[in-house]
MIFISE-709421 format. One line per field, with one value per residue (C-alpha): residue number from 1; x, y, z. Coordinates in nm, 3 decimals, m for minus. Layout:
% MIFISE-709421
pos NUM | ...
xx X | ...
yy Y | ...
zz Z | ...
//
This chain:
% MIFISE-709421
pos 1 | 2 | 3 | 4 | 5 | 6 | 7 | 8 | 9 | 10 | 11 | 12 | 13 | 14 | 15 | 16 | 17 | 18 | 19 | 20 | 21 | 22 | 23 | 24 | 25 | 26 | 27 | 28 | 29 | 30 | 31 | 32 | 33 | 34 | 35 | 36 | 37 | 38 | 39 | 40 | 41 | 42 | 43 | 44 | 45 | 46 | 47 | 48 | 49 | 50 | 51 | 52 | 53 | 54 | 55 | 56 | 57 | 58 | 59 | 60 | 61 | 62 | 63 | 64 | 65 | 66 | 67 | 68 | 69 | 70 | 71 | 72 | 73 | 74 | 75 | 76 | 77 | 78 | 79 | 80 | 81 | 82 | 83 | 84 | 85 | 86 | 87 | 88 | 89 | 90 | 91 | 92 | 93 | 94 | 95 | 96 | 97 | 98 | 99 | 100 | 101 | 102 | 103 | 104 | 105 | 106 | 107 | 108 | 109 | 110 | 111 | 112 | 113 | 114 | 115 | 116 | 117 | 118 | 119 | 120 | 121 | 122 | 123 | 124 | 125 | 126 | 127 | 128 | 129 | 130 | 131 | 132 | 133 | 134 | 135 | 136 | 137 | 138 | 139 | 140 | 141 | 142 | 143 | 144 | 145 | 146 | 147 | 148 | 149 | 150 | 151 | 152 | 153 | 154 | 155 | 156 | 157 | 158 | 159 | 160 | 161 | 162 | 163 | 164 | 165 | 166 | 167 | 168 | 169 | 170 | 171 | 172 | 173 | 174 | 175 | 176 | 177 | 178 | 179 | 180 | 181 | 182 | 183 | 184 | 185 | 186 | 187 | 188 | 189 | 190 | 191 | 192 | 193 | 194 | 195 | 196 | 197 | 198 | 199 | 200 | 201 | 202 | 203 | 204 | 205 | 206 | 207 | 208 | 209 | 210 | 211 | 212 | 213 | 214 | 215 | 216 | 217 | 218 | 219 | 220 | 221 | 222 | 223 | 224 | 225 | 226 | 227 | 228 | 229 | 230 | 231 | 232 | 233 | 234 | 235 | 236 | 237 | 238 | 239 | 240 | 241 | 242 | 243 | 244 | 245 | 246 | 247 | 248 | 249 | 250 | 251 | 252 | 253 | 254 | 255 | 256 | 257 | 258 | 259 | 260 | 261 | 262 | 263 | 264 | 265 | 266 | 267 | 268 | 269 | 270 | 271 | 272 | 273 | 274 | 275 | 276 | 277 | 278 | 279 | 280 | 281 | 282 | 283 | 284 | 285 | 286 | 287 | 288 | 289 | 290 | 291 | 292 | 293 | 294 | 295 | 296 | 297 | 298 | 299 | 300 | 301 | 302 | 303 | 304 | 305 | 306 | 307 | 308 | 309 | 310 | 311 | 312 | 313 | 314 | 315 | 316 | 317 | 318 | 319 | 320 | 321 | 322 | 323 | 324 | 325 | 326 | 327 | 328 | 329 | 330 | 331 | 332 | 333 | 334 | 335 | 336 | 337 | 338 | 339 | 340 | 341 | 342 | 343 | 344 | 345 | 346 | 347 | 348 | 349 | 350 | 351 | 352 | 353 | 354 | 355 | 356 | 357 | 358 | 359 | 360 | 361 | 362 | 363 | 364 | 365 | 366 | 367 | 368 | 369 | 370 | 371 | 372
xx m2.205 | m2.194 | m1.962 | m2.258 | m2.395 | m2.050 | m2.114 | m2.419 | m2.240 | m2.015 | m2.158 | m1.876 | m1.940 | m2.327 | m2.295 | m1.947 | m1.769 | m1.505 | m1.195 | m0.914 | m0.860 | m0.519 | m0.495 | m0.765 | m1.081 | m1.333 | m1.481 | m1.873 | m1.979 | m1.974 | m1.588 | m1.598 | m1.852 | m1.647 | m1.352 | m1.594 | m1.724 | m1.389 | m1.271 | m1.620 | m1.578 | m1.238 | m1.281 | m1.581 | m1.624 | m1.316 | m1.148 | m1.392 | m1.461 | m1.125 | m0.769 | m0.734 | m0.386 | m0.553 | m0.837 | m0.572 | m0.333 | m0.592 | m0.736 | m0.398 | m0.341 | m0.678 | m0.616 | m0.212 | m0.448 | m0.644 | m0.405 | m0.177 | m0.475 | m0.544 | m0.176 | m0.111 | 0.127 | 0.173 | 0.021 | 0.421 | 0.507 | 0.296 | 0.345 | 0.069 | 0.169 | 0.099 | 0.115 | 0.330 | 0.586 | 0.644 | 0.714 | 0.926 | 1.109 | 1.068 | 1.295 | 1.533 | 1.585 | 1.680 | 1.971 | 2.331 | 2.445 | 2.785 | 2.923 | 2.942 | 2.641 | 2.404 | 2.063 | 1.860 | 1.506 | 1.406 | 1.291 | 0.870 | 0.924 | 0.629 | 0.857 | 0.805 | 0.996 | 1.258 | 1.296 | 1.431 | 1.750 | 1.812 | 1.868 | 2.146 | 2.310 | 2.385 | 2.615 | 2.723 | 2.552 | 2.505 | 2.137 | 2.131 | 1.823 | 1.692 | 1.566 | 1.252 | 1.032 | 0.667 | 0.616 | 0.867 | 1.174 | 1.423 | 1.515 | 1.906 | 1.917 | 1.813 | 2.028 | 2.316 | 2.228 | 2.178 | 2.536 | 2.670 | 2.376 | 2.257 | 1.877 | 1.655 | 1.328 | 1.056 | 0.663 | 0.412 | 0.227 | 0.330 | 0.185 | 0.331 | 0.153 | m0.044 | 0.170 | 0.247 | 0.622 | 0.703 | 0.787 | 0.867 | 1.093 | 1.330 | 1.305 | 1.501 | 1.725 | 1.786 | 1.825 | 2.062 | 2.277 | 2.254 | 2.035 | 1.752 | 1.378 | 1.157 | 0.834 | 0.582 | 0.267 | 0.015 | m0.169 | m0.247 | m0.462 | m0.780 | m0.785 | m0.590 | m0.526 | m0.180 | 0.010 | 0.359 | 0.465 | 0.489 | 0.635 | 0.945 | 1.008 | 1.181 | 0.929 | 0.637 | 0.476 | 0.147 | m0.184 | m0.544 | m0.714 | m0.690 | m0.855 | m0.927 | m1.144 | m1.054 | m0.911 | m0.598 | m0.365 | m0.416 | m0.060 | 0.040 | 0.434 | 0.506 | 0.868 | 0.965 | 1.026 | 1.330 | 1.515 | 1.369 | 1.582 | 1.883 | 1.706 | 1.698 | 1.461 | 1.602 | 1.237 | 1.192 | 0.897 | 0.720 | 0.524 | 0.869 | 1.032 | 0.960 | 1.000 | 0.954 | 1.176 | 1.452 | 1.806 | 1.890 | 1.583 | 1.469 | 1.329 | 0.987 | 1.051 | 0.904 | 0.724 | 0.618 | 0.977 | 0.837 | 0.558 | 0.624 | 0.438 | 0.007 | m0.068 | m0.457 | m0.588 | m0.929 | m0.733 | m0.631 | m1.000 | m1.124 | m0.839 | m0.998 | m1.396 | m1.235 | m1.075 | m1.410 | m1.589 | m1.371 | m1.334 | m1.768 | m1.721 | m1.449 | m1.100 | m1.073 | m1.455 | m1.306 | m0.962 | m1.190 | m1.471 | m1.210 | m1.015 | m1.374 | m1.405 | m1.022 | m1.062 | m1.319 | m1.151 | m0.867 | m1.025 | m1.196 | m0.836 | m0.652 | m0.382 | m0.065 | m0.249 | m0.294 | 0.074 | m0.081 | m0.110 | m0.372 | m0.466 | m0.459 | m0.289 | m0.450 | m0.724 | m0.452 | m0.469 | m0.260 | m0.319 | m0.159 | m0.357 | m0.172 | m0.183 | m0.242 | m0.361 | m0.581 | m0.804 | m0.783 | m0.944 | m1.187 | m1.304 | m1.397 | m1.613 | m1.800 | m1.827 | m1.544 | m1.238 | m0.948 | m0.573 | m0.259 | 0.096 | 0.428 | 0.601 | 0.523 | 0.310 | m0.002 | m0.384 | m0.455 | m0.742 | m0.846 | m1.113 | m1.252 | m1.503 | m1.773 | m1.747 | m2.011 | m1.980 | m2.188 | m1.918 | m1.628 | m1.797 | m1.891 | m1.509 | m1.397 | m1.699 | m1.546 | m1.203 | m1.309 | m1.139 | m0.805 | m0.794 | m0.891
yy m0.443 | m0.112 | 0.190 | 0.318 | m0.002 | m0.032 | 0.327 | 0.209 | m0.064 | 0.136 | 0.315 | 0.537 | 0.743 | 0.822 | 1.179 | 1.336 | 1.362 | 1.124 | 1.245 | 1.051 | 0.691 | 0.762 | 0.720 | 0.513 | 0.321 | 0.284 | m0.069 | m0.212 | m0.374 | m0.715 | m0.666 | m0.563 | m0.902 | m1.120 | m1.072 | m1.083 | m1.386 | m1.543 | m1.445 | m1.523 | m1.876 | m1.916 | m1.801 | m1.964 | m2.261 | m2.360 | m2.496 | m2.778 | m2.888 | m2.824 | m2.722 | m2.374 | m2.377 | m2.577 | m2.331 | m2.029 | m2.216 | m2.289 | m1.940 | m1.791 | m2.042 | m1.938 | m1.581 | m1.600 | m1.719 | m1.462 | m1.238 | m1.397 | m1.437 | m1.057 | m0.893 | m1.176 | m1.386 | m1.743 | m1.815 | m1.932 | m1.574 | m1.376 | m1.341 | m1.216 | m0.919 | m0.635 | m0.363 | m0.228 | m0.076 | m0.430 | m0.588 | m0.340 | m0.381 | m0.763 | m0.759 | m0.462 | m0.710 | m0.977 | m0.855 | m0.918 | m0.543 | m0.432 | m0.125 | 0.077 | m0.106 | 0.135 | 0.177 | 0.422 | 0.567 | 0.832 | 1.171 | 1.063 | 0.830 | 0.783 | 0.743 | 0.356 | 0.386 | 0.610 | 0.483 | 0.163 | 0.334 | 0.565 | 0.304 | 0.129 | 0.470 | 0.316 | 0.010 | 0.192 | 0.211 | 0.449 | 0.592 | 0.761 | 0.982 | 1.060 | 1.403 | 1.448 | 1.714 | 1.734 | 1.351 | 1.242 | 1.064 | 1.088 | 0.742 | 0.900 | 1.052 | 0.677 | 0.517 | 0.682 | 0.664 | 0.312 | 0.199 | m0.012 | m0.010 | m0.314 | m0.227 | 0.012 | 0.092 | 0.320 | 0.385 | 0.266 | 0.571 | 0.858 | 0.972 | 1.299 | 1.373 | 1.075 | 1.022 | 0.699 | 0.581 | 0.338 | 0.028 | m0.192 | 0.073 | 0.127 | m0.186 | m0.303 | m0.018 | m0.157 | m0.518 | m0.370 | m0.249 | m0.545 | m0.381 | m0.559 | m0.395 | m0.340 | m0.171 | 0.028 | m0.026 | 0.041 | 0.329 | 0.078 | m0.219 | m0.117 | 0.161 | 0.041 | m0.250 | m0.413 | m0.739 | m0.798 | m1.030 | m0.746 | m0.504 | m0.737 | m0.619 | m0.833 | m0.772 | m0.575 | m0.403 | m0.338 | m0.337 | m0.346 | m0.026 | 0.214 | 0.193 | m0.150 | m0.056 | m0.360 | m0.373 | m0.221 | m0.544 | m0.704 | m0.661 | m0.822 | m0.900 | m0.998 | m1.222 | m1.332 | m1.697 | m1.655 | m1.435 | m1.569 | m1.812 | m1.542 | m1.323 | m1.484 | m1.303 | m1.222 | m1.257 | m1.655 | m1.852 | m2.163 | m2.032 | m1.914 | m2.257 | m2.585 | m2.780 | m2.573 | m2.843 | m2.909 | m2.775 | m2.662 | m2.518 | m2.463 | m2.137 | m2.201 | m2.218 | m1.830 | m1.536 | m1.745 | m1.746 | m1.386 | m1.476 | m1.578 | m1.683 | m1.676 | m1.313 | m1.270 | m1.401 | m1.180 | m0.874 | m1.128 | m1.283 | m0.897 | m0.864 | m1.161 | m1.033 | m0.658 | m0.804 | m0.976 | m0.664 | m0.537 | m0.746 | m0.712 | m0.429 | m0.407 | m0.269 | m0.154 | 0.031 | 0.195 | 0.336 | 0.484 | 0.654 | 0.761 | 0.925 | 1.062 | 1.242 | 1.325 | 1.467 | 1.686 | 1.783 | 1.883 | 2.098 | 2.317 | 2.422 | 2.693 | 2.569 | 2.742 | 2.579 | 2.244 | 2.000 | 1.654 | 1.644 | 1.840 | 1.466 | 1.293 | 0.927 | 0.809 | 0.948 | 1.157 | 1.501 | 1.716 | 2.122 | 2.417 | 2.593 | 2.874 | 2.680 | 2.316 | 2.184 | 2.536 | 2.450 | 2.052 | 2.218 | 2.401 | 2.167 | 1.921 | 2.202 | 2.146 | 1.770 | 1.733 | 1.469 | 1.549 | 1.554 | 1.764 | 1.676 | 1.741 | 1.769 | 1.934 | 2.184 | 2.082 | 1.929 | 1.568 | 1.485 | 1.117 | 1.054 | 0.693 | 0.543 | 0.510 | 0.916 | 1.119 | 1.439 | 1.619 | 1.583 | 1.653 | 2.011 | 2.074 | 2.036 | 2.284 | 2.520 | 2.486 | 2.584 | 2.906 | 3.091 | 2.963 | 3.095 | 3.480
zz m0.753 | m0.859 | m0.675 | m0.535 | m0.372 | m0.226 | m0.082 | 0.111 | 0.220 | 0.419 | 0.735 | 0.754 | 0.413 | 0.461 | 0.694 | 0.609 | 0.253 | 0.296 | 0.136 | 0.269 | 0.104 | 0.087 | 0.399 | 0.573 | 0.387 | 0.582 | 0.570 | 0.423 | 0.721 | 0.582 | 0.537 | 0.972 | 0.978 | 0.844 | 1.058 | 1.391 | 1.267 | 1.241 | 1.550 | 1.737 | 1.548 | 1.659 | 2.003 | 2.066 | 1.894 | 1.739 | 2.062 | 2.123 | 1.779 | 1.564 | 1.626 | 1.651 | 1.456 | 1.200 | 1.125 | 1.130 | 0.904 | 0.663 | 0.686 | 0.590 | 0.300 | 0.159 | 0.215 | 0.063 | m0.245 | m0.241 | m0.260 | m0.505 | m0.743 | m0.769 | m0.759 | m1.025 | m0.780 | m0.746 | m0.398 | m0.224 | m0.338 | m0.091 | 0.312 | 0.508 | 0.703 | 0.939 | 0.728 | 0.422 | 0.682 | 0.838 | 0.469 | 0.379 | 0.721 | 0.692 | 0.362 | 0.506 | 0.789 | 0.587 | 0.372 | 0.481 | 0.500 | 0.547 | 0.557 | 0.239 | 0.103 | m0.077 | m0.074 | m0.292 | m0.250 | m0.425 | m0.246 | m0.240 | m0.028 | 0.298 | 0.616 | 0.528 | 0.274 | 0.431 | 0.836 | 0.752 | 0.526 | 0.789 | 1.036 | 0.828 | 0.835 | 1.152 | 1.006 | 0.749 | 0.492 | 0.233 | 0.176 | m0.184 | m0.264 | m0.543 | m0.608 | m0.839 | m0.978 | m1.004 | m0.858 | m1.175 | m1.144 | m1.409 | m1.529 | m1.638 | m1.273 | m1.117 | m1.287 | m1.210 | m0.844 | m0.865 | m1.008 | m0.731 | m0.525 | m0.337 | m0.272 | m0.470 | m0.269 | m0.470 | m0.458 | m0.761 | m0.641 | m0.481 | m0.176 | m0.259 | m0.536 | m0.678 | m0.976 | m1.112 | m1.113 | m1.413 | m1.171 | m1.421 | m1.582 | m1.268 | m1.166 | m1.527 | m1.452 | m1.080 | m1.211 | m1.471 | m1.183 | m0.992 | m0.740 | m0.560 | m0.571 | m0.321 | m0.396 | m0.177 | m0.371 | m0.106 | m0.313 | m0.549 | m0.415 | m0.491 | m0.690 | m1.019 | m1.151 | m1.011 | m1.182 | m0.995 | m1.255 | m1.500 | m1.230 | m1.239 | m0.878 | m0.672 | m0.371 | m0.319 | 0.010 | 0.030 | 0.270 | 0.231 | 0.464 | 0.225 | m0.117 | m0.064 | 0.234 | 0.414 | 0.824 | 0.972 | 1.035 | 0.720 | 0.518 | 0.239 | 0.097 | m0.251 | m0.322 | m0.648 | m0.598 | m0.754 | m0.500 | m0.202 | m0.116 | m0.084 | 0.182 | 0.543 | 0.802 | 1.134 | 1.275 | 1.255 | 1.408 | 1.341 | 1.013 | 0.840 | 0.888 | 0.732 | 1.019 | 1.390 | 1.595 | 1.353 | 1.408 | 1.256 | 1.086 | 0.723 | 0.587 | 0.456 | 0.092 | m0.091 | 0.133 | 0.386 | 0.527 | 0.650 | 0.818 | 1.206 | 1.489 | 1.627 | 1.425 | 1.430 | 1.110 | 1.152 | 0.931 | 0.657 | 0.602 | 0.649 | 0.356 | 0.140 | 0.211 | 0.151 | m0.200 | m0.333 | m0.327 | m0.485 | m0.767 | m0.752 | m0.849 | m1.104 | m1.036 | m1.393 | m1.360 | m1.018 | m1.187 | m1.438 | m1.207 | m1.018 | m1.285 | m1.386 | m1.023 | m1.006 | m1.337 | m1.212 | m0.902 | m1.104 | m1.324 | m1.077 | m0.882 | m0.990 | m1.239 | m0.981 | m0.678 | m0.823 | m0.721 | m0.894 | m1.249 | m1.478 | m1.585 | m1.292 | m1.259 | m0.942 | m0.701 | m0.506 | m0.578 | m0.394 | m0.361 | m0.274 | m0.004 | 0.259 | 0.584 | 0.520 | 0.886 | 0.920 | 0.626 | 0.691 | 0.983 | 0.834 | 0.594 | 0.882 | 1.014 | 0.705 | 0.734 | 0.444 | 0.532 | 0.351 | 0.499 | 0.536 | 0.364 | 0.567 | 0.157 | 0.008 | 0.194 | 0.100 | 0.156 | m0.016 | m0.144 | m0.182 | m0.437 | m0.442 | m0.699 | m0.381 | m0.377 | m0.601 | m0.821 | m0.565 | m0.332 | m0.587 | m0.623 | m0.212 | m0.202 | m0.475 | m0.322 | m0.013 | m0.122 | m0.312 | m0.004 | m0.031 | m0.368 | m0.290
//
């Protein structure tokens, strides 16, 4: 499959330039189809001629499988969740924090990454932040912040500014400390290539509706094996224990101790369907068209307007315009989706291999204004 059959597999991108990925992919209607089908097979069939637990349980094995096999997990090393926000709160929730505990984030941080912190504040404990420049964090500046910390939460991607943060750097530095690491990886699934084994991260949070272009709902948390045993959920149900009626119970053994009760497996196989096309099409083949069309972008914004790098790391791109939500405005007049940023003070652009150069340039002609 190429990026452009993908394209015209998705109703959503044939009137308006889509611009937005970063936020919200919209879905090829066979990844919609397959979750409808589930639930229509569930709902209407599954009753009288299987066990509806058993058909969910095996859909979320083959799913956790799924996942594992493309983020280069082992398949007891990834919980099926909600969203990145829930994983990150599922692994918040399941440290033993007492007061003067510290946790540091750095300042790029999407409120996922920054909500759950704040409410420790509350028993506690101390939220260090790490001020950056440019979408860069200085590894001297982490490091200090990170002696005597107990949690280090940071993005593979900013949202910010579409830079790429060396994971696997500060999450040696964390380690070092004796800090645990949490990553928010959700610009990443489907637009670069992502191996958690050689993030070293203790856990990763990510999702599939963005460049993935699969369903909201359909979350995914990576734990190394090796640490999972010391974090105990304060959400439990009967698909995060080994055995529902013992008591006392057993935490499943890996992620699955995060995963609860009867969640709606329709996201998760919209999450599998979402992933093959994917992988049809090439992750490495997207990371490069997109840096192609980012490139491009790039190149035709003034250089003291442009907040992402000249040489762009991801297919974020963030520019300086006057009044963000006036020409986010605009711009939809004109049938072009992009989005505003609260920091800094900016528009986003998403570019995805499924856009085209004719759009890339409708864009920049579309900006001219902002720059006169």
């Amino acid at each position: 499959m190429t990026p452009t059959e993908l394209r015209a597999d998705t109703p959503a991108l044939h009137e308006d330039v889509y611009l937005n990925f970063g936020a919200h992919g919209p879905s090829p209607r066979y990844v919609v189809e397959a979750a409808d089908e589930f639930v229509r097979s569930h709902e209407y069939e599954t009753s009288s001629r299987n066990d509806p637990y058993e058909v969910a349980f095996d859909t979320y094995d083959r799913v956790r499988a799924r996942v594992a096999n493309f983020v280069g997990a082992a398949d007891d090393e990834i919980a099926l969740t909600e969203s990145t926000t829930a994983g990150i709160n599922a692994v918040a929730n399941a440290i033993d924090w007492e007061s003067g505990d510290i946790v540091v984030r750095t300042d790029l941080e999407h409120p996922a990454g920054t909500l759950p912190w704040q409410r420790l504040k509350q028993k506690g404990v101390e939220v260090r932040v790490v001020e950056t420049e440019n979408g860069r964090v200085d590894l001297d500046a982490f490091a200090e912040a990170v002696d005597g910390a107990k949690l280090a939460c940071f993005s593979a991607v900013t949202w910010t500014h579409g830079t790429r943060l060396p994971v696997a750097e500060l999450a040696d530095i964390a380690h070092e400390a004796g800090a645990f690491t949490l990553v928010d990886a959700v610009q990443v699934p489907g637009q670069l290539p992502m191996d958690v084994e050689e993030w070293g991260a203790d856990a990763v949070a990510a999702a599939g509706h963005k460049w993935l272009l699969g369903l909201w709902g359909g979350g995914f948390l990576y734990v190394d094996r090796r640490v999972a045993d010391s974090l105990a959920p304060t959400t439990v149900g009967y698909r995060s224990v080994e055995t529902p009626t013992a008591d006392p119970f057993e935490f499943a053994a890996g992620a699955r101790r995060f995963e609860v009760g009867s969640s709606n497996p329709a996201p998760h196989v919209a999450l599998a369907e979402a992933i093959e096309a994917i992988d049809e099409v090439g992750v490495e083949r997207i990371a490069d068209r997109i840096q192609e069309l980012a490139g491009k972008l790039a190149d035709g914004v003034p250089d003291d307007r442009l907040l992402s790098p000249q040489d762009p790391e991801s297919g974020l791109v963030s520019i300086d315009v006057d009044d963000p939500e006036a020409t986010v405005d605009r711009l939809a007049s004109e049938g072009i989706v992009v989005r505003a940023l609260p920091t800094p003070d900016a528009i986003r652009v998403s570019v995805h291999a499924v856009n085209s150069d004719r759009e890339v340039e409708k864009l920049l002609d579309a900006l001219e204004p902002e720059w006169t």
